[in-house]
PADRENTOR-648631 format. One record per residue: residue number from 1; residue in three letters; x, y, z of N, C-alpha, C in turn. Coordinates in steps of 0.02 Angstrom, whole numbers. Example, Ala and Ser with C-alpha at 12.3 -4.5 7.8 and 13.67 -1.06 7.14 Angstrom:
BEGIN
PT  num  residu    n.px    n.py    n.pz   ca.px   ca.py   ca.pz    c.px    c.py    c.pz
PT    1     ALA     660    -284     390     615    -225     390     660    -165     390
PT    2     SER     642    -112     354     684     -53     357     645       2     394
//
This chain:
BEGIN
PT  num  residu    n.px    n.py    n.pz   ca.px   ca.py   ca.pz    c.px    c.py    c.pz
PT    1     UNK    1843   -3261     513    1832   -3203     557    1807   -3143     516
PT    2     UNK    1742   -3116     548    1735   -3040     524    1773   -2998     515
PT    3     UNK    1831   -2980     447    1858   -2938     467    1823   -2855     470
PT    4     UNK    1760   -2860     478    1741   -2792     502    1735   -2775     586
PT    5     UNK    1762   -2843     614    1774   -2828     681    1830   -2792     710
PT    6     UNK    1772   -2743     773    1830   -2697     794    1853   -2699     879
PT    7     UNK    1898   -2670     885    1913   -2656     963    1947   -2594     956
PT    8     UNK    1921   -2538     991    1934   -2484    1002    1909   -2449     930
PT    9     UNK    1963   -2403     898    1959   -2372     835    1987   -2418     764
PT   10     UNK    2023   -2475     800    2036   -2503     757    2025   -2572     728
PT   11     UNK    2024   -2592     659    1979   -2627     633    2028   -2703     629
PT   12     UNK    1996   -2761     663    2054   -2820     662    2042   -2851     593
PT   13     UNK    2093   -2850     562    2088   -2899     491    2102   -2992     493
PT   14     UNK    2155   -3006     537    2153   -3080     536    2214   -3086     598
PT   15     UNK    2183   -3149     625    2232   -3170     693    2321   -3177     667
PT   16     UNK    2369   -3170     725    2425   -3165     678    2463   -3222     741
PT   17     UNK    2431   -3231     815    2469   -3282     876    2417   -3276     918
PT   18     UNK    2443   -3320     974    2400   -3321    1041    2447   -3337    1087
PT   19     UNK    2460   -3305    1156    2503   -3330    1177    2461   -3328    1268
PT   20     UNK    2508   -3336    1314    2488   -3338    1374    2434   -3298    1418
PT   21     UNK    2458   -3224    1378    2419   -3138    1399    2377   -3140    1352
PT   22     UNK    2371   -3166    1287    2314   -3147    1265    2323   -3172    1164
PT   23     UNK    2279   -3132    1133    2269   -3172    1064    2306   -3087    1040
PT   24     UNK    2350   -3092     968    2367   -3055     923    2347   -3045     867
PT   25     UNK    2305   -2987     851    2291   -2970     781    2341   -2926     736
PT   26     UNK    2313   -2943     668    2347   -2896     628    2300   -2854     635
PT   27     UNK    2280   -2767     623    2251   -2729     620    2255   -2673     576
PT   28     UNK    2179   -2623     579    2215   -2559     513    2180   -2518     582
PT   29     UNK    2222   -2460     563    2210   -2405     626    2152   -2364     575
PT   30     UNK    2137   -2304     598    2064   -2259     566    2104   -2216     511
PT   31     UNK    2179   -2232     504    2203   -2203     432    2214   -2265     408
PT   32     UNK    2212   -2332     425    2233   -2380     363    2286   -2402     378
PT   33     UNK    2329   -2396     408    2390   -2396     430    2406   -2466     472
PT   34     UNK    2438   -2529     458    2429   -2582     492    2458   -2563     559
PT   35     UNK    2425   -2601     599    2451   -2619     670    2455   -2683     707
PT   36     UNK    2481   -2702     752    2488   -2775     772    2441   -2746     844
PT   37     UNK    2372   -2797     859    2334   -2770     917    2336   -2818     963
PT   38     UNK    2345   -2817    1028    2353   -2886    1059    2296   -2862    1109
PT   39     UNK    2245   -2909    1127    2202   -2909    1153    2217   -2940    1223
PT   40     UNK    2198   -2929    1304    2219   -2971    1342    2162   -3022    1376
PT   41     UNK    2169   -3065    1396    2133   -3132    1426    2082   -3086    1472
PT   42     UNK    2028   -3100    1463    1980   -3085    1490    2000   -3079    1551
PT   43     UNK    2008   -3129    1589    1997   -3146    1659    2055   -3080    1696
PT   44     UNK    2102   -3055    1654    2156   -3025    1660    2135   -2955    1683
PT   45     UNK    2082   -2925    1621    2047   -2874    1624    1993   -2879    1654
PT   46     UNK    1985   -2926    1705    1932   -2917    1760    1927   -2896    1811
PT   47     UNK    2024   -2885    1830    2049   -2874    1889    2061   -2816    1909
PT   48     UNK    2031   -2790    1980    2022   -2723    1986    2103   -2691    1977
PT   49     UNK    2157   -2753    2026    2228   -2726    2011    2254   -2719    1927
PT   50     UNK    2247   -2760    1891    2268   -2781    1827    2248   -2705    1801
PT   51     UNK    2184   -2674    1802    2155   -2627    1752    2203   -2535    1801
PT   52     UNK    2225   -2553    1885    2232   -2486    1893    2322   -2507    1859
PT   53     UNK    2372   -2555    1854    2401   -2557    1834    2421   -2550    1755
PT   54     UNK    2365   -2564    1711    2390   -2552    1659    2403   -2503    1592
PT   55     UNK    2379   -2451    1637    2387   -2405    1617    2462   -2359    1629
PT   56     UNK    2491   -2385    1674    2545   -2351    1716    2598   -2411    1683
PT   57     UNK    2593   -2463    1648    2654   -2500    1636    2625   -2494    1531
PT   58     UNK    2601   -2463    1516    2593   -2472    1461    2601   -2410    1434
PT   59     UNK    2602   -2358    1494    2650   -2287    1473    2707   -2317    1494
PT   60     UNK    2740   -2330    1520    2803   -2355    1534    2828   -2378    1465
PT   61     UNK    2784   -2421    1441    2807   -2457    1371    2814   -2396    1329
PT   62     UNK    2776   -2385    1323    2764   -2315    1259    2822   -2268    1255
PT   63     UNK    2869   -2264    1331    2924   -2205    1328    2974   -2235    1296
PT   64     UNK    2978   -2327    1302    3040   -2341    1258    3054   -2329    1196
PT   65     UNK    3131   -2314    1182    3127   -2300    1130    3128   -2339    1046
PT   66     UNK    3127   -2311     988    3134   -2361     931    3165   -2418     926
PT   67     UNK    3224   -2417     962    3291   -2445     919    3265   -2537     941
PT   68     UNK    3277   -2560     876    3285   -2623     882    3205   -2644     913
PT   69     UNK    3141   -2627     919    3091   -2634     953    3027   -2654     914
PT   70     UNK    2959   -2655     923    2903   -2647     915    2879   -2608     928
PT   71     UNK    2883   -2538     937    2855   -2482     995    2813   -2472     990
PT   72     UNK    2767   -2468    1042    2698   -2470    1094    2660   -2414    1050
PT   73     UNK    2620   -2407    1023    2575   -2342     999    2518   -2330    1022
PT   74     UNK    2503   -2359    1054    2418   -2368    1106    2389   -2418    1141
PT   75     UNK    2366   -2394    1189    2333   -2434    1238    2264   -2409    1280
PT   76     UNK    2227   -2465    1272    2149   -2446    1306    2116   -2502    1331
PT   77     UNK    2032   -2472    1349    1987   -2516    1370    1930   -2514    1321
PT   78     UNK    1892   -2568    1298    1842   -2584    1245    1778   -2629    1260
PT   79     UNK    1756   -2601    1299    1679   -2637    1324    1729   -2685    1349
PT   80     UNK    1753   -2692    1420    1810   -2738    1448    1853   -2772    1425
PT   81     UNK    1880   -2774    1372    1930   -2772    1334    1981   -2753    1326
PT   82     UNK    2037   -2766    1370    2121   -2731    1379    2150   -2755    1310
PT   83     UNK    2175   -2689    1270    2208   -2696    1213    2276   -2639    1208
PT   84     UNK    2318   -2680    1176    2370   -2632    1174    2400   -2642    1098
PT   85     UNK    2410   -2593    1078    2441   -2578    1008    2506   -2559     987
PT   86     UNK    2533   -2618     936    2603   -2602     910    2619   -2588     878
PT   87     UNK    2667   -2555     843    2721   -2541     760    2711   -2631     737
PT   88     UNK    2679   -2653     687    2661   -2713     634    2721   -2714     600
PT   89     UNK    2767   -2770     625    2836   -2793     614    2811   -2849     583
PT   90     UNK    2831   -2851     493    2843   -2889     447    2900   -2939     437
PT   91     UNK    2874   -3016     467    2960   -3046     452    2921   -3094     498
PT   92     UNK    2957   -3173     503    2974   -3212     527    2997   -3200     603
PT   93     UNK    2959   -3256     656    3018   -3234     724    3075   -3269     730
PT   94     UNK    3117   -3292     763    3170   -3311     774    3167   -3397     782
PT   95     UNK    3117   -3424     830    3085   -3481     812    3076   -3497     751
PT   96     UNK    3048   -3496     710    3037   -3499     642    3095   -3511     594
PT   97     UNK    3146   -3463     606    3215   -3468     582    3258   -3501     602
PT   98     UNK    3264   -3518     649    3319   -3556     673    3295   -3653     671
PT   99     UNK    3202   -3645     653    3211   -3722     637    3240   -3742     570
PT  100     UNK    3237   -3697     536    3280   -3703     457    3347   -3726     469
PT  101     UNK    3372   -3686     510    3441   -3655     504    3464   -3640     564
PT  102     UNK    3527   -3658     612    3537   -3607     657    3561   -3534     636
PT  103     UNK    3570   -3490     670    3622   -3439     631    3706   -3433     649
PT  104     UNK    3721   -3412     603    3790   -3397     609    3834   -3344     576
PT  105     UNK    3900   -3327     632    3931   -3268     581    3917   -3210     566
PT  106     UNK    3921   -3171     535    3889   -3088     547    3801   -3107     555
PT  107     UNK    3768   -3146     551    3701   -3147     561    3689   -3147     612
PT  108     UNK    3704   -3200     656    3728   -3225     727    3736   -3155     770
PT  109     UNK    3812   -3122     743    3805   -3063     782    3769   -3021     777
PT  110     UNK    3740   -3014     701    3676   -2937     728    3644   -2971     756
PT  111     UNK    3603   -3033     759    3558   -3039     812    3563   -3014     868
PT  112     UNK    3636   -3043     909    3651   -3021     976    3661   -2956     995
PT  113     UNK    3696   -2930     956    3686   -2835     941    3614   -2810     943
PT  114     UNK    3575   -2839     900    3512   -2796     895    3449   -2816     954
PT  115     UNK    3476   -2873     985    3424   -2878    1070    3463   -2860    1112
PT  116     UNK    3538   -2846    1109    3536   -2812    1184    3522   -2736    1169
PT  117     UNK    3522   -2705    1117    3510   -2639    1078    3454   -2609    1104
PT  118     UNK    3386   -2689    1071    3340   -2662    1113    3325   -2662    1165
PT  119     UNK    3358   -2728    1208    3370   -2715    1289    3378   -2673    1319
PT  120     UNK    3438   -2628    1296    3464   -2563    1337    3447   -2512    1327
PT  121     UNK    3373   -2487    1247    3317   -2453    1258    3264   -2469    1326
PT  122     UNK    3247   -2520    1318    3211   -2537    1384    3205   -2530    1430
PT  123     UNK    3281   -2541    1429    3275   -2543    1514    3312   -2460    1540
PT  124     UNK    3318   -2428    1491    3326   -2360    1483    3284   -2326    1510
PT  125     UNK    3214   -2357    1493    3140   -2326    1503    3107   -2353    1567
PT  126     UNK    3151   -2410    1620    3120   -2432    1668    3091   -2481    1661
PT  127     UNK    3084   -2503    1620    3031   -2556    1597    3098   -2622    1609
PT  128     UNK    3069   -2686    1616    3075   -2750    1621    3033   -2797    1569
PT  129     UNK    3076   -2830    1527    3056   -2864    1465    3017   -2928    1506
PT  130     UNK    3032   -2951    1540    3022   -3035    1582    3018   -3098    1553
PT  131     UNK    3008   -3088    1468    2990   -3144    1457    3001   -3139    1381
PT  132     UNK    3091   -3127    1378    3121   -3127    1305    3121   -3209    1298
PT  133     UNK    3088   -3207    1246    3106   -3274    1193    3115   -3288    1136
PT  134     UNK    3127   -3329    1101    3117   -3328    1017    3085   -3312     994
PT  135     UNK    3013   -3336    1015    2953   -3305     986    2922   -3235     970
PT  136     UNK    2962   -3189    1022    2961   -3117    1031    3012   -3096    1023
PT  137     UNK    3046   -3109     958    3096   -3087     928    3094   -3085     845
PT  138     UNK    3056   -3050     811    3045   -3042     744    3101   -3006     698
PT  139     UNK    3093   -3059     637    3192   -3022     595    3145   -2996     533
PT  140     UNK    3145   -2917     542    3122   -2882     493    3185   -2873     432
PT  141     UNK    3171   -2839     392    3231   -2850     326    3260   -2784     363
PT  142     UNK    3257   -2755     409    3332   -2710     445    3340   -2727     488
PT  143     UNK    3335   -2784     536    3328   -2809     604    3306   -2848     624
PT  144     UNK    3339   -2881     669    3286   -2900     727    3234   -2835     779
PT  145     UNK    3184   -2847     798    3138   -2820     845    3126   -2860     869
PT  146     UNK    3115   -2817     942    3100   -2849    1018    3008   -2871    1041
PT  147     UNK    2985   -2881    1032    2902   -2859    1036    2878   -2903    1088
PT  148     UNK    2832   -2871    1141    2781   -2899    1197    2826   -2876    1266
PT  149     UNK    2876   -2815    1266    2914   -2803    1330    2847   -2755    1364
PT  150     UNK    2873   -2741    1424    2806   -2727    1482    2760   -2740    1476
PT  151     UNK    2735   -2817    1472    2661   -2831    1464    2660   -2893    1519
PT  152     UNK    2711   -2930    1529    2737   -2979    1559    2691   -2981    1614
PT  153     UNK    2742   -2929    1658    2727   -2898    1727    2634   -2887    1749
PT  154     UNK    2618   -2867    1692    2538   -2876    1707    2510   -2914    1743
PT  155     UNK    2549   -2960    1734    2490   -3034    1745    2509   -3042    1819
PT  156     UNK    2561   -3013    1860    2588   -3029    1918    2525   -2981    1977
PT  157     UNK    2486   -2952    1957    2442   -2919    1992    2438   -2955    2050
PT  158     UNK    2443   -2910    2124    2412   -2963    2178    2351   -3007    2208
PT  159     UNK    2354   -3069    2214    2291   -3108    2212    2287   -3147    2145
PT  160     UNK    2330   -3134    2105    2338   -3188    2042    2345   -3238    2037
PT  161     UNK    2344   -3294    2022    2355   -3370    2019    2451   -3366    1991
PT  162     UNK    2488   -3366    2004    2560   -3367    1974    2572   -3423    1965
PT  163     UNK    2585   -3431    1891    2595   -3478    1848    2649   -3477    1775
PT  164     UNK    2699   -3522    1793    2750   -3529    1728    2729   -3478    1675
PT  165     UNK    2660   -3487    1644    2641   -3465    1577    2641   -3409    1598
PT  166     UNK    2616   -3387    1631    2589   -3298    1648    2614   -3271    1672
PT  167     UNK    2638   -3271    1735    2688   -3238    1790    2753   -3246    1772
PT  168     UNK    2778   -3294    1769    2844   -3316    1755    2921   -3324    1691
PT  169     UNK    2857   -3325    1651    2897   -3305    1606    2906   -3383    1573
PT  170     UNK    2960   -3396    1494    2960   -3440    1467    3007   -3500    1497
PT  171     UNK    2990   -3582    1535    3059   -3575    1597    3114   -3598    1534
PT  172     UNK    3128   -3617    1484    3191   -3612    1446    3225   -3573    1431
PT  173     UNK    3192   -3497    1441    3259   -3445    1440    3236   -3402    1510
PT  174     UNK    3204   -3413    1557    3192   -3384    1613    3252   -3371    1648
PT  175     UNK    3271   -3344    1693    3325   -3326    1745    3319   -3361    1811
PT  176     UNK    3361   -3388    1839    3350   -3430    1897    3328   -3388    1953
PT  177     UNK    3333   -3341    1947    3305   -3288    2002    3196   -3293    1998
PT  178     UNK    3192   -3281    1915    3133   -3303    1902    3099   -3361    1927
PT  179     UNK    3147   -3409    1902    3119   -3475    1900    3085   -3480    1982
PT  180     UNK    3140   -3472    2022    3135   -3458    2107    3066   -3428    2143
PT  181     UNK    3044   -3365    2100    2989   -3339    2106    2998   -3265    2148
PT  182     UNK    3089   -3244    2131    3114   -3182    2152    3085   -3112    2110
PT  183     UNK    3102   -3068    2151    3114   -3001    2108    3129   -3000    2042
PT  184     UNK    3108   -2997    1992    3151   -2996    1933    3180   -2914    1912
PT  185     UNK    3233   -2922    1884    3256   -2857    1881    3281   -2850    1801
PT  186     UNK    3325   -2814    1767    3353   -2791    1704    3391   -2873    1689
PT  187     UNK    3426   -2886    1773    3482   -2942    1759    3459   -2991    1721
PT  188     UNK    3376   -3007    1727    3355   -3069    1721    3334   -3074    1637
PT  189     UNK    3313   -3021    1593    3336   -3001    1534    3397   -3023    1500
PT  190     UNK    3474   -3009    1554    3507   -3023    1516    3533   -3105    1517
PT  191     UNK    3502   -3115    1555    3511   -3186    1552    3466   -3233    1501
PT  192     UNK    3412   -3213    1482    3363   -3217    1417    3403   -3232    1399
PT  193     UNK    3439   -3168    1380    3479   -3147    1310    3519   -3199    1288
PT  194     UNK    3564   -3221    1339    3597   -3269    1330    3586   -3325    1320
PT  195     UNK    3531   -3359    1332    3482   -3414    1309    3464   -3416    1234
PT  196     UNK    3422   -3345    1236    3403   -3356    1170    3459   -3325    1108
PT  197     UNK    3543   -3307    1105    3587   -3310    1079    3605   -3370    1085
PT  198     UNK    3614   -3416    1124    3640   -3484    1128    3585   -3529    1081
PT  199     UNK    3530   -3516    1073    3470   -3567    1045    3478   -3550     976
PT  200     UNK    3477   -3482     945    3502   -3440     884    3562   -3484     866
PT  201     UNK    3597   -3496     873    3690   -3504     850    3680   -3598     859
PT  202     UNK    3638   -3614     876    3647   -3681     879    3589   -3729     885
PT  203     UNK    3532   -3719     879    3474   -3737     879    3439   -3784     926
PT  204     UNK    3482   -3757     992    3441   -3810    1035    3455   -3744    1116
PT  205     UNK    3393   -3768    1155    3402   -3722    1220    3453   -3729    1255
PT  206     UNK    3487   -3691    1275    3535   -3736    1326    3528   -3766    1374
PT  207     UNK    3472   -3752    1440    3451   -3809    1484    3407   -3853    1437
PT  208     UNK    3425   -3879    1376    3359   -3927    1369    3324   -3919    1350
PT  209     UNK    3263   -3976    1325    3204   -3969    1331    3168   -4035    1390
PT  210     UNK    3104   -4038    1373    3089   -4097    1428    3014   -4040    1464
PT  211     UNK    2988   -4077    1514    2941   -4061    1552    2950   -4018    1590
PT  212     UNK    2913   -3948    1621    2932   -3896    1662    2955   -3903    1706
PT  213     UNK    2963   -3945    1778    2979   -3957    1802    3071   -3964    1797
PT  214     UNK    3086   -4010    1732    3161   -4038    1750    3215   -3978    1715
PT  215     UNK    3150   -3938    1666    3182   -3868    1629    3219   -3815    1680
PT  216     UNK    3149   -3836    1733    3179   -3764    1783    3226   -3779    1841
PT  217     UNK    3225   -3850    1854    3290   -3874    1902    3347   -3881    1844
PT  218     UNK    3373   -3883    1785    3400   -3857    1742    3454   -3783    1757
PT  219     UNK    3399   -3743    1741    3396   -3674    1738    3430   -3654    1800
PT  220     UNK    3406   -3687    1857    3425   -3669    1927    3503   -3686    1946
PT  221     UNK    3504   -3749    1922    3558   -3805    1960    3632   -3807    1909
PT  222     UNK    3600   -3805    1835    3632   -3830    1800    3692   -3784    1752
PT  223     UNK    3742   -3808    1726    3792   -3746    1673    3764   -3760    1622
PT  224     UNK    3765   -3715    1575    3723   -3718    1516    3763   -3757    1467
PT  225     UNK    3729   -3785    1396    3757   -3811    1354    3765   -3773    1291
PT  226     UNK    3844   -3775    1269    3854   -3731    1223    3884   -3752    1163
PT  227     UNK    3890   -3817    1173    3928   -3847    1117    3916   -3836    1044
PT  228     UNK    3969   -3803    1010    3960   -3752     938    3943   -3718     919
PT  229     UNK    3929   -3675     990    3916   -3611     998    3956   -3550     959
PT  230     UNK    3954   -3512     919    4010   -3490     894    4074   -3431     946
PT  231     UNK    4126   -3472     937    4177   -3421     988    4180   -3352     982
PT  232     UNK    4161   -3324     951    4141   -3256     943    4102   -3221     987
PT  233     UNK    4045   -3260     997    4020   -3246    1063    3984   -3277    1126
PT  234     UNK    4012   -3343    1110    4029   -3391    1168    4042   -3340    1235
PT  235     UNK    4101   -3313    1241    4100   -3287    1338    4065   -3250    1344
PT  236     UNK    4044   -3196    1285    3960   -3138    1327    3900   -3209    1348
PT  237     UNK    3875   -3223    1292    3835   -3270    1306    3857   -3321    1380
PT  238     UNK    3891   -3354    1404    3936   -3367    1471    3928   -3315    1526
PT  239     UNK    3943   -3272    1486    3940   -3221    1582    3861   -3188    1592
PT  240     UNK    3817   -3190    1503    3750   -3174    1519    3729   -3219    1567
PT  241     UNK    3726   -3296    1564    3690   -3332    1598    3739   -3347    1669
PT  242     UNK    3762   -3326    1685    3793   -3326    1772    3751   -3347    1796
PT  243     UNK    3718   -3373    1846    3700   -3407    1894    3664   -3324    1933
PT  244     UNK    3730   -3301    1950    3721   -3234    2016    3697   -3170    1958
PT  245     UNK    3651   -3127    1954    3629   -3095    1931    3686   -3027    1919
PT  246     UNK    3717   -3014    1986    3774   -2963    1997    3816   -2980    1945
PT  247     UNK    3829   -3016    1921    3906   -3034    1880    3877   -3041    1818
PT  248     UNK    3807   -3028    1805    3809   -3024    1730    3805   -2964    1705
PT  249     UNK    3834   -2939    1641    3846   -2867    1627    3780   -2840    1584
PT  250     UNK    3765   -2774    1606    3726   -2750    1581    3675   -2732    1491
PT  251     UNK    3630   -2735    1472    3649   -2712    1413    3652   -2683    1356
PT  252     UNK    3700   -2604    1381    3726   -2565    1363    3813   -2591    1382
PT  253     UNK    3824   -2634    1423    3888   -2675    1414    3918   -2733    1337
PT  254     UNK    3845   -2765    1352    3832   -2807    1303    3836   -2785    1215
PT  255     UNK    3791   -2727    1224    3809   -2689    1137    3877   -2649    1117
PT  256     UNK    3917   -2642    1193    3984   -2628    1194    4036   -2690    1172
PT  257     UNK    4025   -2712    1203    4080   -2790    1198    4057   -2794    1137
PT  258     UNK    3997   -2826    1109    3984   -2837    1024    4022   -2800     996
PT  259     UNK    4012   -2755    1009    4023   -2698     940    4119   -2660     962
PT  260     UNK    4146   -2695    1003    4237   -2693    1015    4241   -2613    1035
PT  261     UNK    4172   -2574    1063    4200   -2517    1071    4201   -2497    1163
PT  262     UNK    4193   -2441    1168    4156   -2411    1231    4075   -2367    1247
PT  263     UNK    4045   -2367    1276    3996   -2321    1261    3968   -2319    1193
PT  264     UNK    3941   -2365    1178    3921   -2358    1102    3822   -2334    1098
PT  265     UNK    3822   -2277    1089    3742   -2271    1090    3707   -2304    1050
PT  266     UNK    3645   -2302    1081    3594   -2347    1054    3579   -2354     966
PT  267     UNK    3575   -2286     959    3543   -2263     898    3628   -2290     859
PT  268     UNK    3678   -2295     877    3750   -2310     804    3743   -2389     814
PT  269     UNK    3717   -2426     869    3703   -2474     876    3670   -2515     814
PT  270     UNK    3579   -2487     821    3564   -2490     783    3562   -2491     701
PT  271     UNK    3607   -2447     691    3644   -2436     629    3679   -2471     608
PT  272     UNK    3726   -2514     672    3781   -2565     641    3739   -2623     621
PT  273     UNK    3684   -2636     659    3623   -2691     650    3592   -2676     565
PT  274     UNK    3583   -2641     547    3536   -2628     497    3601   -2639     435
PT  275     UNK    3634   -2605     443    3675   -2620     401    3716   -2696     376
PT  276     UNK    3726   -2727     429    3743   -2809     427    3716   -2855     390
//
């Protein structure tokens, strides 16, 4: 690849993923300064809804705050080209790590600390993650970060083709409300969460793996599998994935229970994460 190729002001140096919404570069902004640029699927940015929407969910992104995140630094259009720009988070994602190794033990818990951390920035800001997974979960040397929240929703524009990959989200840590083809709300986040803490601590999904289909009657029908899960946080992880969206606790509940206190803000949150 040319790396003298550009989109917008900034200059792409080499591909870094590709995923459903679109391809990820590494990038240098017009001071030099790396950035992670994610470009979206053409066909995406063709759509008269897609383009009046994305401007209005990618300020949305931009108000969330630091903690535990990727945060949003720009977003535009480039000779039809929907691109949006991130904080360039150095590190391995969570996939990656856990085929080594599952985690465990104070590791285990900052993980779970530092995504509902950034969860309850999020959804602080209104925004809906839709489509937490391993893969969008990067362990920088102070953290985990959250990266690709409000971009999801894009693809749900009306007149869209809705599809697992795009609309729906990942179906092994999806929410049965998702899977269904409901409303998704904050709840359905925290039920991620609990998926991808259960896959972390033990190296396998809990509905499974197998073909989309038997994943998401799984997801729907089924109690999750937790066997050696660590008891530490075995029952958050349990009441994340409830079935009924109402009965799972919020999370700013979730970085409470972790962390044995009440009200624990975001930002001491964070702190207990970095420090671990």
């Amino acid at each position: 690849m040319n790396v003298q190729q550009r989109v917008g002001p900034y200059t792409l140096i080499k591909q870094l993923g590709e995923g459903g919404m679109g391809v990820v570069h590494l990038a240098a902004d017009p001071a030099g300064r790396l950035v992670a640029l994610k470009t979206m699927r053409p066909d995406l940015a063709g759509r008269e809804e897609f383009r009046r929407r994305f401007g209005k969910e990618t300020e949305a992104a931009r108000r969330v705050a630091r903690f535990c995140t990727a945060p949003v630094l720009d977003a535009g259009f480039d000779h039809g080209t929907a691109y949006l720009v991130t904080e360039y988070v150095e590190g391995p994602d969570l996939s990656a790590v856990v085929a080594r190794a599952p985690l465990s033990g104070s590791n285990l818990e900052a993980l779970a600390v530092g995504v509902a951390t950034a969860l309850a920035a999020i959804h602080q800001a209104g925004v809906v993650h839709r489509d937490l997974k391993p893969s969008n979960v990067l362990l920088s040397p102070v953290g985990p970060r959250v990266i690709d929240f409000g971009v999801a929703q894009l693809a749900d524009a009306p007149g869209a083709v809705a599809t697992i990959a795009t609309s729906m989200g990942t179906p092994a840590y999806m929410s049965p409300e998702q899977a269904r083809g409901e409303h998704v709300t904050p709840a359905g986040d925290i039920f991620s969460w609990g998926a991808l803490v259960a896959f972390a601590g033990t190296g396998r999904p809990p509905f499974g793996t197998g073909g989309l289909p038997e994943v998401v009657y799984r997801v729907i029908n089924h109690v999750p599998k937790l066997d050696g899960l660590d008891e530490r946080v075995r029952p958050l992880v349990e009441r994340a994935l409830d079935k009924d969206p109402a009965r799972r606790p919020t999370a700013q509940q979730l970085v409470d229970l972790l962390l044995g206190r009440t009200g624990v803000p975001v930002a001491a949150a964070t702190k207990a994460v970095s420090e671990t």
